[in-house]
N, C-alpha and C positions, 0 to 999 in steps of 0.2 A: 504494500500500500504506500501512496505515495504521501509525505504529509507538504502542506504549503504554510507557511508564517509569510502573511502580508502586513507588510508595515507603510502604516500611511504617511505622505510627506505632503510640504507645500513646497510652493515655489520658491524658497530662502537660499539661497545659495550656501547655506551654514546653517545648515540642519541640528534640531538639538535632539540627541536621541538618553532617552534613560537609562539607567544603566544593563538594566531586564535586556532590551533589545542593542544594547552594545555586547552585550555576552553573546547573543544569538546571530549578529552578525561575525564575529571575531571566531565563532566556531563554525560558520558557515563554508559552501564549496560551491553549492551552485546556486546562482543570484539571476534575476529577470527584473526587468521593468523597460519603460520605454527611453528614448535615446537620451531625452530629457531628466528624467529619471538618474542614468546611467553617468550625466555630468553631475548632476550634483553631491552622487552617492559613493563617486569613486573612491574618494580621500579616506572611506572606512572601510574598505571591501581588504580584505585578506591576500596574501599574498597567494599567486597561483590558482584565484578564484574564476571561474567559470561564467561569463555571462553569457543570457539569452534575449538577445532584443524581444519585444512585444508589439509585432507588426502585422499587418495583415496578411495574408489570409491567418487569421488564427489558430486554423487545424493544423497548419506547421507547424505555428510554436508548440502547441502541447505535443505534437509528434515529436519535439525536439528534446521536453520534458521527461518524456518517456524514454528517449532515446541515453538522456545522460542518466539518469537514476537507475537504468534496468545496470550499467558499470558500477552505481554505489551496492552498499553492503544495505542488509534491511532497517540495519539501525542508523545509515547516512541518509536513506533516500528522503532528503527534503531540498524543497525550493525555497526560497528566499526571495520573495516579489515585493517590489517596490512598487506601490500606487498613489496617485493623489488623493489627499483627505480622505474621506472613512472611505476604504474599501468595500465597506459592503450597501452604500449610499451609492446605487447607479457603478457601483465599480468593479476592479477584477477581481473581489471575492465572486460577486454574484455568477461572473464570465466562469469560474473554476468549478463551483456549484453545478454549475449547468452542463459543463461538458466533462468532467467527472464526478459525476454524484458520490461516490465512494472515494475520494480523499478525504484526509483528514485538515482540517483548515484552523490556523490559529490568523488571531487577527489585531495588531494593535495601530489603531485609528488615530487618527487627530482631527481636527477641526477639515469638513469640507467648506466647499467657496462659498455656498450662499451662505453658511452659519458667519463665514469670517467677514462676509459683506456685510451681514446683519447688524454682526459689533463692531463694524470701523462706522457706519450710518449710525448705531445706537436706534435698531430698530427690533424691537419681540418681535422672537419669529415662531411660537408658538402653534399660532395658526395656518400658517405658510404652509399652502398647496402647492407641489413643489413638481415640474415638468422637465421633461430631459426633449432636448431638442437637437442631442447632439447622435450625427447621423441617423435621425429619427422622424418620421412626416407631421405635418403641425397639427393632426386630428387632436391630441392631450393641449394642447395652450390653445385650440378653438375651442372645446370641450369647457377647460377653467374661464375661460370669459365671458360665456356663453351662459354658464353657472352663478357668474358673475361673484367668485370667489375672492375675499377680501384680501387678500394678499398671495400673490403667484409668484414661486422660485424658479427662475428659469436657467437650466445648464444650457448654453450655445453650442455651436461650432463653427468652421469659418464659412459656413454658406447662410446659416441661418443666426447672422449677426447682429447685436442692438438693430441697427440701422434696419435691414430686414424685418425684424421684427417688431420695430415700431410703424413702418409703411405700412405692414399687413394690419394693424392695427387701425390705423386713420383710415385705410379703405374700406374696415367693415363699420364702422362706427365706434372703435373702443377706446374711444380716447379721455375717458374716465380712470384713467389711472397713471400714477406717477412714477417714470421708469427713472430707479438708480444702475449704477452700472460698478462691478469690480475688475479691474485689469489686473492680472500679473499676483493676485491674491498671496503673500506671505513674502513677494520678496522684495528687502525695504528698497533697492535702488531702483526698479518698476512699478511696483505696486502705485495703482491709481484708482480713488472711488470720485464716483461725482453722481450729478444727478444729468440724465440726457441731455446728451445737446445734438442738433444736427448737424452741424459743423465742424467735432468732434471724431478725428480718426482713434478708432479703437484697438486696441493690440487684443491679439490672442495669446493665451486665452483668457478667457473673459466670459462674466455669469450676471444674470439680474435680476432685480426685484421688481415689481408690479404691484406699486400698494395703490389701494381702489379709493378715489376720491370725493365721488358721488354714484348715487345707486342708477343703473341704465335700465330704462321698461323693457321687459322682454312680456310682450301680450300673451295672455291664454287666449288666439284666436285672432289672428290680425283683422282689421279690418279691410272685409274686399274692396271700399273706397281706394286704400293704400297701398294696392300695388299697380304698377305700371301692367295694360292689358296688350293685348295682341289688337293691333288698330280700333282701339279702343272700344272694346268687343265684350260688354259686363259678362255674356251668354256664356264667354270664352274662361270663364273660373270656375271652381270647386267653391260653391259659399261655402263661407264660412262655420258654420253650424254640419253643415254636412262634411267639408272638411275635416274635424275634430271628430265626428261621427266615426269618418274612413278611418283616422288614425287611431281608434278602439279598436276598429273591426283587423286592424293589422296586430294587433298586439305588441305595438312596438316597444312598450318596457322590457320586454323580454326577448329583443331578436337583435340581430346582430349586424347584418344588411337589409337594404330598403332599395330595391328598384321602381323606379316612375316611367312608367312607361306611356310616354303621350303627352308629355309634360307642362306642355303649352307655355304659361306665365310663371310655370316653377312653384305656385302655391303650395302643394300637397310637401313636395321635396323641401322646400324653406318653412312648413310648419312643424313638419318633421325634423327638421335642422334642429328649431330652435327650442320643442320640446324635448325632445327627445336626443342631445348633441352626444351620444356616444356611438350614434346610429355610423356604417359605412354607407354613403347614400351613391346611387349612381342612376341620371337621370337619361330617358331616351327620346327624341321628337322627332320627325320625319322633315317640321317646315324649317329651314334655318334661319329667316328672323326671329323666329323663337328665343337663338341661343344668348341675343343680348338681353331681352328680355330678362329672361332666367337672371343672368349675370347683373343687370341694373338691380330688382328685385332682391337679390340675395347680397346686395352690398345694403342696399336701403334698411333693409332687417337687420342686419349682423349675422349671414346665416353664409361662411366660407365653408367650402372644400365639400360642394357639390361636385361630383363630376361629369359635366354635361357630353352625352355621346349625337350628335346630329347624324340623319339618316334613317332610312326606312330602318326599324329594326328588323324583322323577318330577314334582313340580307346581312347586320352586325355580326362581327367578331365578338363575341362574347363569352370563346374559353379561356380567356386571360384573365377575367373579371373575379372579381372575389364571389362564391356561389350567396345567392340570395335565400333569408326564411321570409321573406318579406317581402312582396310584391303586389304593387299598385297596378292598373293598367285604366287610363286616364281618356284611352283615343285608339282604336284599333281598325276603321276604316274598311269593317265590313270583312275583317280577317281573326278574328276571334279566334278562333279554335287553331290558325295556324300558330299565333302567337303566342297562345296557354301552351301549344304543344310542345312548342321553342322552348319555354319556362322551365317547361316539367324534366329538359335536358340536362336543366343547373339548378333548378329547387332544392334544399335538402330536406330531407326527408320529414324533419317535423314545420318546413315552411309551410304557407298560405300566399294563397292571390286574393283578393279584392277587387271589385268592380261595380262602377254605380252606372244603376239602369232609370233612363229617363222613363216615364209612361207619357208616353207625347203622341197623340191619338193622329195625326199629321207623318208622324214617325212610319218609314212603310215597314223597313227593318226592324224588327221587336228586338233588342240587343239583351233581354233575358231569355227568351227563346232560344237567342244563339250563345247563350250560355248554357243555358239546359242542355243542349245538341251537345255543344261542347266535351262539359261534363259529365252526360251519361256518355260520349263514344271511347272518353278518356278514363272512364273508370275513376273520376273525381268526388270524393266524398262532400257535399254542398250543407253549409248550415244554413239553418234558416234565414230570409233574408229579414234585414229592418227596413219597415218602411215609413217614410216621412214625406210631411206637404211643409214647404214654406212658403209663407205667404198666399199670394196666387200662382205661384209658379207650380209645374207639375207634379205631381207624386214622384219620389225616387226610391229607387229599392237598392241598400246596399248590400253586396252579396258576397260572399265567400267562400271557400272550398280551399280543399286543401287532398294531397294524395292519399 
């Protein structure tokens, strides 16, 4: 068994280690951490000691781990990994955890960046929801905003930097909150904290805070007045009440992807956004003035990382796509059952579809009929449908099934 002792460091170029881990190092042989790491740690490493960069592809380095240890004796085989601040906060304890469950793992921490940012600001970070945004997609920092969590810790990297991260912010509306910012964290001749500035070149690496400075409305049920239409086409939305309705009949506290299939103005996709922000959403339309639409709309709300697909969908690439429990279908043009059939390729097994049927006496296509059809040729289990009048507008039946 292999055993690992991670010891956490900051950026200090004069590291203060206790005496516990000056022993552990001094009787150490094989040592890892990253190149950054490797400069500051050299002046304690052991004469004749062994390092291992920690680069990517990863599955090397541990094949490199294994490689040196299987030459130690059973009572050598340990690594000595140097990580930044607590390694087990987003760091390479978790990385060892994961791709050897059975090592044994010691761990002595220190202070991570946001903590050390918190107390150079003298700000409690008790509360602080904390997001890793490094080589990671912005779903978790739309999610905390979205939630509109009083204070967010955000780790970077260098693509998704202050700067980045504050743009995406003014585009969706979240500019309720005060970004501080920590450069170079523990080493005194870089280390820099401030509060943003946009003029402001930032060094990496570098982490921030997000504390909330007034509360932003997020509606139960936007108003259909409020979103931008399809040529100004009221006909052309999901009201509102029936909306909210759909997103029961999806279940979506408990599913995990949301496809919109028909999407028109983005409604159903942007109310799902912003009840619901853990959802993976991925929206389909056939017209492409649609697609700004969508995009106006979901900046107006606060509702990012829709992913709008333009095009017939019956003819979409859609095995790339993350598989849907959850699916809308908004507009299907007389192809119903091609498109539930599509569905049923990438549904998983405890998903559902959804569909609301107008009763429009005008209407020559009965589109529950052609669900019915559907559903019995498909072998689809159908719940009962609900039905609703608003106003004077027609009766609609929302409907559901699932395999």
């Amino acid at each position: 068994m292999i055993r690992f002792v991670v010891i956490g460091i900051s950026d200090n170029p004069q590291p203060f280690f206790p005496p516990e881990v000056l022993e552990v190092i001094r009787n150490g042989k094989v040592f890892s951490g990253g190149k950054r790491h490797h400069e500051i740690v050299v002046p304690f490493l052991p004469d004749g000691a062994e390092w291992i960069d920690i680069t990517v592809p990863l599955d090397a380095v541990f094949e490199q781990y294994l490689s040196l240890t299987s030459n130690l004796s059973p009572l050598t085989s340990e690594i000595i990994v140097f990580a930044s601040g607590d390694p087990l906060f987003f760091g390479f304890a978790n990385t060892i955890q994961r791709k050897m469950p059975d090592a044994e793992i010691k761990v002595f921490p220190t202070f991570n960046s946001l903590q050390m940012l918190a107390h150079r600001m003298s700000v409690a970070y008790h509360d602080m929801h904390v997001v890793s945004l490094t080589g990671r997609p912005w779903q978790k920092l739309d999610e905390a905003l979205i939630n509109g969590e009083s204070m967010i810790g955000v780790l970077t990297d260098r693509i998704k930097t202050p700067h980045a991260i504050h743009q995406r912010m003014v585009e969706y509306g979240y500019t309720n909150y005060l970004m501080m910012v920590g450069e170079n964290l523990g080493n005194e001749e870089l280390e820099r904290v401030s509060r943003y500035d946009e003029q402001t070149i930032y060094s990496h690496p570098n982490c921030i805070i997000l504390q909330k400075t007034s509360q932003r409305i997020r509606p139960f049920g936007i108003p259909d007045s409020a979103f931008s239409l399809l040529d100004g086409r009221e006909k052309m939305i999901t009201k509102m009440p029936i909306r909210l309705l759909t997103l029961q009949a999806l279940n979506l506290p408990h599913r995990h992807v949301l496809w919109d299939i028909g999407f028109c103005t983005g409604s159903i996709s942007i109310e799902a956004r912003l009840q619901f922000p853990h959802l993976h959403i991925e929206a389909f339309e056939i017209r492409p003035e649609c697609e700004a639409i969508i995009l106006e709309n979901a900046r107006k709300f606060g509702a990012p990382v829709i992913n709008v697909h333009i095009g017939d969908f019956l003819e979409a690439d859609v095995a790339s796509l993350p598989r849907p429990d959850a699916v809308f279908i908004g507009g299907h043009g007389g192809q119903l059952k091609e498109i539930i059939k599509k569905v049923l390729t990438v549904l998983t097994d405890d998903g559902c579809i959804v569909m609301n049927s107008v009763k429009a006496p005008k209407v020559l296509t009965d589109s529950h009929q052609l669900w019915d059809e559907a559903c019995e040729e498909l072998g689809l289990k159908q719940d009962a449908p609900t039905k609703i009048i608003l106003n004077d507008n027609h009766p609609i039946e929302i409907l559901t099934c699932s395999k």
